[in-house]
Structures are given as C-alpha cells and as structure tokens.
N, C-alpha and C positions, 0 to 999 in steps of 0.2 A: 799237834795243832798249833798255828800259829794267828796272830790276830793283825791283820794287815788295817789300817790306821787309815780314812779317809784323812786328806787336808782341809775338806772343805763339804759343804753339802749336795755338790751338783751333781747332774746325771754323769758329766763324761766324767768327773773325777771315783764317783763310785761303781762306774761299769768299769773301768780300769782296773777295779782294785779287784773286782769279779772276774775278770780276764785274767786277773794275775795270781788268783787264788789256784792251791792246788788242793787236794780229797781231804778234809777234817778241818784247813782252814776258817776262819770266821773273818769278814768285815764289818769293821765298824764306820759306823755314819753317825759326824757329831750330831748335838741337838741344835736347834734354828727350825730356820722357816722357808721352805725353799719352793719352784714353782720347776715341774721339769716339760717341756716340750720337745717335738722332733722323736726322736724311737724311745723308748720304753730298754726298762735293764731285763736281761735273761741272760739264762744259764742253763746250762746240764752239768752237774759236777757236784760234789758231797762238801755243801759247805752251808755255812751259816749267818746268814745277813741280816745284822742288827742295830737300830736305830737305838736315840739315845746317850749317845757317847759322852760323857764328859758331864752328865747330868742335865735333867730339862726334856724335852719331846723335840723328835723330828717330825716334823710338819711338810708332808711332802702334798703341795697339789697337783693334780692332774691334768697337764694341759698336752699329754701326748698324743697321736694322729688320728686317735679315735674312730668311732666304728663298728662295724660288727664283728670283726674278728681281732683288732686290736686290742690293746692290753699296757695297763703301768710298769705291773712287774710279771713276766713268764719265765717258768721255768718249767723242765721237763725231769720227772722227777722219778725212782725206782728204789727198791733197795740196797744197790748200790751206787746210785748218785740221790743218796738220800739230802735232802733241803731241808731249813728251817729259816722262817721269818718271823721277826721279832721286833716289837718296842716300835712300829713303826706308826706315824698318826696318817690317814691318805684321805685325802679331800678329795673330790669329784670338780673335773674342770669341763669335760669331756664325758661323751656316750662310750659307754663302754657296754653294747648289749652281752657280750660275753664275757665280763668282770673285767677288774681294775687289777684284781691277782688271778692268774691261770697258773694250775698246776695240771699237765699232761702227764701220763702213764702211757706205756704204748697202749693205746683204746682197740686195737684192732683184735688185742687178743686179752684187754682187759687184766693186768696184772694182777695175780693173787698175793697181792703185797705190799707192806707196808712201807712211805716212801718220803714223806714229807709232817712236816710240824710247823703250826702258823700259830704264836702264840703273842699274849699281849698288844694285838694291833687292832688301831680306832680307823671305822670307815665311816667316814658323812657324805652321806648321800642327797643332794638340797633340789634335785631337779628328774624328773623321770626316764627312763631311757638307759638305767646302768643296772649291772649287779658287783657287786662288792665281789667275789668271790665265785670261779667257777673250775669245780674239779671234776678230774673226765679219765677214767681208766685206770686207779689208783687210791688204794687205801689209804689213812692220815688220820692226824689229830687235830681238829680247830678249841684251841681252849683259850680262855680267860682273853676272850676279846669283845669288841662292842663294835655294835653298827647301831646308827643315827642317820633315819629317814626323816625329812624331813618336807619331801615332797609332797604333796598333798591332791594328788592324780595319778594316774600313768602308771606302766610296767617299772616296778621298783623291786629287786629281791636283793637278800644279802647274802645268801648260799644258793649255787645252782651244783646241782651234784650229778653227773651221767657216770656207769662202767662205761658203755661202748661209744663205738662214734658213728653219729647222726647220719654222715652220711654212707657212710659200707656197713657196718655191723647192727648198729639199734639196738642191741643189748641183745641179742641173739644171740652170743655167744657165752655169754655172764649167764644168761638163762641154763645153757644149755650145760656147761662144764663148772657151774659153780653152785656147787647145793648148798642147803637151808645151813649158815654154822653161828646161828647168833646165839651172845654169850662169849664170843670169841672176839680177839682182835682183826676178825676179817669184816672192815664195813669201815665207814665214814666215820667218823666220832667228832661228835658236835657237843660241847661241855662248857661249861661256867661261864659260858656268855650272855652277854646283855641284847636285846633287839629291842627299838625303840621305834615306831613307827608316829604321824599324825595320825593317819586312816590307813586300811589295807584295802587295795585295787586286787594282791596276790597274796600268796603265800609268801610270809618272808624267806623260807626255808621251803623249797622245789627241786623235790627226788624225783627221777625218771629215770629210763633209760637204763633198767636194770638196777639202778642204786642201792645199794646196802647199809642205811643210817643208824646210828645211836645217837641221839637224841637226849642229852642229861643234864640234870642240877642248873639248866640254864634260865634267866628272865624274858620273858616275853609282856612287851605292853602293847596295845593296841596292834595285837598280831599273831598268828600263829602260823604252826609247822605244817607241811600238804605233799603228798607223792599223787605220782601220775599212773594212772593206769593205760595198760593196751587199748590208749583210745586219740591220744595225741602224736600229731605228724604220724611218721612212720615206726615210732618207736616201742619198743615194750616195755610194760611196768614195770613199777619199784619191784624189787626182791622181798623184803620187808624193813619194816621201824621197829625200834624200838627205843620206847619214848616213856621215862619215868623219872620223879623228882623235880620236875618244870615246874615253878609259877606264871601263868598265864592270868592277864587282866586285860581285861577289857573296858576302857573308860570313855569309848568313843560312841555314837548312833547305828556301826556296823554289825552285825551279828558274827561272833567268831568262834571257829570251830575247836575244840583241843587238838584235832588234827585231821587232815582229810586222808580218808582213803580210797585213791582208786583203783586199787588192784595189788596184791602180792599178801602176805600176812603182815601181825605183827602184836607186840605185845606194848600196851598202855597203861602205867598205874604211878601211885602215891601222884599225881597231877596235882596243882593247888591251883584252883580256877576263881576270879573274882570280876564283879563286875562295880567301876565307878561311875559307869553313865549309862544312857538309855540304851543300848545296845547289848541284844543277850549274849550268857558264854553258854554256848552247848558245848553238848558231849562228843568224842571220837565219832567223827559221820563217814560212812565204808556207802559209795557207790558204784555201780556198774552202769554206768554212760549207755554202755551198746543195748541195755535195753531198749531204749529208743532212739537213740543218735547214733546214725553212721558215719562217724565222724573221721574226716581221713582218708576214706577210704576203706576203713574195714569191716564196716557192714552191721548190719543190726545184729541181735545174737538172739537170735529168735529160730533157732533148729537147721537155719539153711549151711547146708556141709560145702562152709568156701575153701576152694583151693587158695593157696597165696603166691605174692612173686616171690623170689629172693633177692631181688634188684630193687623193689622200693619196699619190701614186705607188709605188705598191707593183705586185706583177702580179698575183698568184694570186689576190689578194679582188676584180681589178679589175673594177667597173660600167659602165664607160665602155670602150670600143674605140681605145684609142691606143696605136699602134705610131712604131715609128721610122723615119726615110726609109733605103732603102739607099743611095743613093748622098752621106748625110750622116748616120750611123748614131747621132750623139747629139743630131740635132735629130729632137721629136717631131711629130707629126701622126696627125689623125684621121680621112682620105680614108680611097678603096676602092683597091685595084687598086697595082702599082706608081706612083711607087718606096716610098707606102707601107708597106710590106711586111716590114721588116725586126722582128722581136718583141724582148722584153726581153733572151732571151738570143741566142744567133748561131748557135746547131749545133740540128738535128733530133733525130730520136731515135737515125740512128747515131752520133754525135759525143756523145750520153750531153749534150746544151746544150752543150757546149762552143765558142765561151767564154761563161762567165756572162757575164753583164754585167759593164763592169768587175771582169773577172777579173786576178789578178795576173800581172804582164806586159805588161797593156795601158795604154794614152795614151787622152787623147783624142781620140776620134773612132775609137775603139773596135780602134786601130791599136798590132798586135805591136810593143812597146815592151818585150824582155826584163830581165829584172833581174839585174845582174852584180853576183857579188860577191867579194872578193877582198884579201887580206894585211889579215885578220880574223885575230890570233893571242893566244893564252890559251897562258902559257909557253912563245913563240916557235913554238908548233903551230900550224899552220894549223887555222882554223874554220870548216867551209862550212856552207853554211843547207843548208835543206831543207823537204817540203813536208807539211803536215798536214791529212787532207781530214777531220776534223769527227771523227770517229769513234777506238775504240779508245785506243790510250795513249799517252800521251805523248810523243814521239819527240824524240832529239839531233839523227835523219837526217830521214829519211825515212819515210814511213806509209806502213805495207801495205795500209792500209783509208781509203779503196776502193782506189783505186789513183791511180796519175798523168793519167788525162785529164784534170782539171782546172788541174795545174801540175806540168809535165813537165821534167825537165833538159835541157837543147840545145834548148830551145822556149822553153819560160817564163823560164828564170833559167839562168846559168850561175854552176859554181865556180871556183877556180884549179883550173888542172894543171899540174902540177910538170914535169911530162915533155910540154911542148910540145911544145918544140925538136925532140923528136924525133916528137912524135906532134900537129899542129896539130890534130887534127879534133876535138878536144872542149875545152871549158873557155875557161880566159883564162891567158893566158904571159902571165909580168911579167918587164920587163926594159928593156934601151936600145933606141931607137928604131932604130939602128943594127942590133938583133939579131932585129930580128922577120924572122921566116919569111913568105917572097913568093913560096911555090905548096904543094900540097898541104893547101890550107887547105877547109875545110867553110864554109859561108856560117852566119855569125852567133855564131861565137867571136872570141873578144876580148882584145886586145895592149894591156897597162899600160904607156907608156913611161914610164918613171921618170924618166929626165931633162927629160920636158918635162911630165908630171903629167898626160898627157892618155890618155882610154883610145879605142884604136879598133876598128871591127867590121868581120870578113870579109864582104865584098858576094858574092864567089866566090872560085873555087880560088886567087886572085893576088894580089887587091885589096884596099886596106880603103878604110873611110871615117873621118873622126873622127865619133866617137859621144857623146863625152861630156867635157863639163872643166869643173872645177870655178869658178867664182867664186874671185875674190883679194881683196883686201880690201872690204868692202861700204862705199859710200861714206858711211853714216852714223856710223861706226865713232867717230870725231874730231869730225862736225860736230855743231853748236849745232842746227842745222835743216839742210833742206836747201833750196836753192836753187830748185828746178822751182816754177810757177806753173801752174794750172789754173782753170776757172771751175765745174767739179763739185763740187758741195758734199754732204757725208755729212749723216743725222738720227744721234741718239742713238733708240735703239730699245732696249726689251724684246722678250723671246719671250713 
C-alpha cells in the first residue's frame, strides 16, 4: 500500500491522484476548506480516500452538476474493488436526489458481497431536495458518521439503500436468490452514527428495493429509521431490519415511529425511545398499504389472483401473464398449468390476499419469518409495535381499520409478555437461558436469553429452536480493507 499525497484540496488535483492510484493504495486530501464544481471524483478500484491530512477537517461543498442522477463522489464498488471513505466533512450546494455519495454493486444481479467502508464522514444537509448517501446492489459498513438536516420541509434522507435496480430488476432478483441470513455480514450495516434532523417529512434511513439492513448503537433525534414495502413505484420490499441498541428522541410536534415496516421481517430490541416535546414516540408500526391502496399499480390485496408484468412488475396493470412457481414462490415464470400457479399475492378471496406479497412477517421465498420485538423502552416502559392497515388514524397500537388479516399478533410479529413465566402462550419472555419455560409453550413465541444475547422460537409445546443472534463485531470495523479476493467485478451505473 502506498499513500499518494494530494498537494492541494481541489477536485482536479484529487481526481488525479484517484486516477493514479493503483488496488491497496490510499489518498490523502489535506485539511481546509474547499468548494468543488463541474464533474464529481469516481472510481472503480481497491483504494482508500481520506480526508484530513495534515490535521484539522476537509470541508468539502458541493457545488457539482447536480440532479437526479448526479453525484459528489461515486464509486462503483465490489469485493474486489473494495473502497473506503474517510474523515471527510460534505456540505450540500446542490440537489443531489440520489445522494452526494453513490456506492454501485452490479444491481442487476445484486452482489452477495461485501464492498465498501464509509467511516468518520459529516453530511449537512440545510435545504430539501438531497440524500446524503445512496447505496444500490452491495453489501458495506456506514460507521461512526453524522448527518445534520437542517431543512425544515421537503424530501430530505441520509441513507437511501436498494439491492436491485429501479429500473430492470426491483429487487426481484435479491428476493429471489437471496434468503433470510441475518446475524450475518450479508446486509447494510448502519452503526454508531448520529442523525439529526429539525422535523422529519421522511424516514431519515429508507430501505427498499429488496434491502437488507442492520441498524445499530446509532443516535437518532428528531427521526427515525423506515423500509418500504411491495407498495412503492415498481419495486419490492425490504428483505428485513434489524434494528437494536438505538437511542431515538423525539423532541419535536411530529409523531415518530421506532421504525416503519412495510413489508419483509425483522427483529427490534434494547431500543431506548424518549420524548422532549409534544410529539409522541411510538412503537415499531408493521403496515400493509395494499389493504387499501393500490398504489402503483399493484392492486389492492383483497383475494383478486393478479398476474404481473416482468417489464414494469407491478400486478394489477399487468399485460403480460406471469405468475410465480409454487413450489419456489419468488421465482417467476410464464407457463400454464402447475407449478406455475402461484399469483402475486398467496390467499384467495377468503384469506381477504393474505399474505400480500412480501407481506410483513415474511423472508424470502415468501416463508413466515415473524417479527419479534422486544425491551423497546421510553422511561423504562416497555414499547411494543403494532400494526397499521392503510386507513383511519394514526395509531400508538394497533388499527381498528381494516383489521388484522393482514399483520396479525402471534402470526406476524410478536411483543414482550411480562407474565411468561406464568403464562408461555403468547409473546416473547426475556430472561436467563436457565429460566425459560420447557412445556406449555404455543409454537412460535419467543425466549430472549440475556445472558447469551440469543433469541429463540417455540417449535411446539416443549421445544425451541435458535431463531435469531445478533452479529458481534463486523469485521470491517478496524480494517484498512478487507482481505477476501474475488474475480467479480462491479460497473459504476446511473438509473
């Protein structure tokens, strides 16, 4: 590795030195104050660009060509032209709908790998119209960075996260060839960062498009974290969250959720929720939109068996007759006859569709993956989620309107219950591995052992399984790079 030395803080003099880098190298960019206009720095190649040099902040603003597919710094990232950004402070000069940093994977087939590192970098966001950060087809680690909104209106996020891309794939393929592996380094990892908002318009943190987050040890003020379900554009939902050791406050008039779910699974806990102004903090809120919005294009999810296109993949407008195999429910196909057969959503009309499509609660491959949540506390009160089907007002709990077919308690998601011990059949006991109860148990409530951090699920009245455990340190945490080699190489792409 070699550290090739800007002379100065400009764009041409450190895109030079990024052209002149070869696989392990690092540039360095002194500290000042600098403004860049005209193209944006990018790369494809295994190197590391870090601000800072010499002691002090680089102060870079953003005055480049702006726009919707425009970009400060892109790169095009994989495991082996793995990237890391560093130490760098970026101001917002410019719209940048699709972030100020773009990190591409090839999206078309969604790499199962890990590819890039953005660590120690400040984004100030002062006006509507950007996002800080937008990763699309590629696993990574965003740690120990802050974002500072300061807008106070308008489309504002500081992570936007897709696997596939928007316009060929939609996470159709992520769905399809990547099943459920969290606890693992396969997903986003979002860690020890700050998000600061005035007021939230959005989610500051917006998974879709197939996304696989973790979610950890981070600060949230006036804001929280949200994935999309199979209900926006033409895309498919998150995969899953998982989202524990957050402080979230809320010191604003808005009401804010610990996290929105609309569609895929996930697991929520030790959350620390607090409110400093008249705005309440609720619990994890899990909806299913196509209750009553057919939003998109893909139709209500009320039993009617839509075919879909493969061209804009939506169901309700669809032209083209493709369904799903059943006996592999997120690969599609356009035969007759079984195992054909299976439509967009999975229930008839007595099941009211149920489940939508990537309904919440479910994995891939369209398999009951419930979402437990649990030692979620706001002034040491326990907070449980609940579920919102599209309609009526606003809820802390639960929606009356329509009802629960769509995300049901002891089906879809479970909360703590306080009163296990005495009563297994509903919820999730937290406690020592030593105390969990071993009969009278319901199949599919769920034991936090505390001292081993691992949560597990009743298989039936006796048994459990392990269900779920978190990741320990990710192994990019400390490294310069990481070590794996591959022969798959990523493009730098627009949408």
């Amino acid at each position: 590795m070699s550290d090739l030395i800007c002379a100065n803080t400009s764009r041409d003099e450190v895109q030079s030195k990024i052209d002149a880098a070869i696989a392990g190298d690092r540039v360095l960019i002194p500290s000042g104050t600098v403004t860049y206009s005209g193209s944006p720095l990018s790369w494809q190649k295994r190197i590391h660009l870090q601000g800072g040099y010499g002691g002090g902040e680089t102060v870079i603003t953003d005055s480049t060509t702006g726009g919707a597919a425009s970009f400060l710094i892109g790169i095009g990232a994989s495991a082996t032209d793995f990237s890391r950004i560093s130490h760098l402070h970026l101001v917002k000069g410019v719209d940048h709908n699709e972030g100020m940093i773009q990190v591409y994977g090839d999206d078309a087939i969604a790499l199962h790998e890990t590819g890039f590192k953005i660590d120690h970098v400040t984004i100030d966001i002062g006006s509507a119209g950007s996002r800080g950060m937008h990763i699309q087809g590629i696993y990574g680690l965003i740690d120990r960075c802050t974002f500072n909104i300061t807008a106070s209106s308008g489309s504002v996020q500081s992570i936007r996260n897709f696997m596939g891309n928007v316009t060929t794939d939609f996470g159709f393929e992520a769905w399809k060839s990547h099943p459920l592996a969290w606890g693992t380094e396969e997903a986003l990892y979002i860690q020890n960062c700050t998000f600061t908002t005035v007021t939230q318009e959005e989610e500051t943190i917006d998974l879709l498009c197939a996304s696989a987050a973790v979610i950890r040890d981070n600060v949230f003020v006036n804001t929280n974290p949200g994935g999309h379900g199979t209900d926006s554009g033409s895309m498919r939902s998150t995969r899953w969250i998982e989202l524990y050791r957050n402080q979230i406050t809320n010191n604003g008039a808005a009401t804010l959720r610990t996290l929105t779910l609309r569609g895929g699974t996930a697991v929520a806990f030790d959350n620390t929720l607090a409110n400093g102004g008249p705005g309440q903090m609720v619990g994890v809120n899990m909806q299913c939109q196509r209750a009553t919005i057919s939003g998109y294009g893909w139709g209500v999810c009320n039993g009617t068996h839509y075919d879909f296109d493969l061209t804009n993949k939506v169901g309700a407008t669809a032209d083209t007759a493709y369904r799903f195999r059943s006996d592999a429910p997120d690969t599609w196909c356009n035969s007759s006859g079984s195992p054909c057969d299976y439509y967009l959503d999975g229930g008839g009309s007595g099941t009211r569709g149920y489940p939508s499509r990537d309904n919440v609660g479910r994995a891939p491959g369209q398999i009951l993956k419930p979402v437990y949540i649990f030692e979620n506390r706001k002034s040491g009160v326990l907070v449980d989620g609940g579920f919102y089907g599209g309609g009526g007002t606003y809820p802390g709990g639960n929606d009356a309107y329509p009802d629960s077919t769509w995300c049901a308690p002891e089906r879809d998601f479970y909360n703590q219950n306080t009163s296990f011990l005495s009563a297994p059949t509903t919820g999730i006991g937290v406690g020592l591995l030593s105390a969990r109860p071993s009969s009278g148990l319901v199949a599919g409530v769920g034991w936090w052992a505390t001292d081993e951090q691992k949560l597990y699920r009743a298989v039936n009245s006796t048994d459990w399984e392990l269900y779920y455990q978190p990741l320990g340190a990710h192994s990019l945490e400390d490294a310069e790079t990481p070590t794996v080699r591959t022969t798959r190489r990523a493009k730098v792409r627009r949408k």
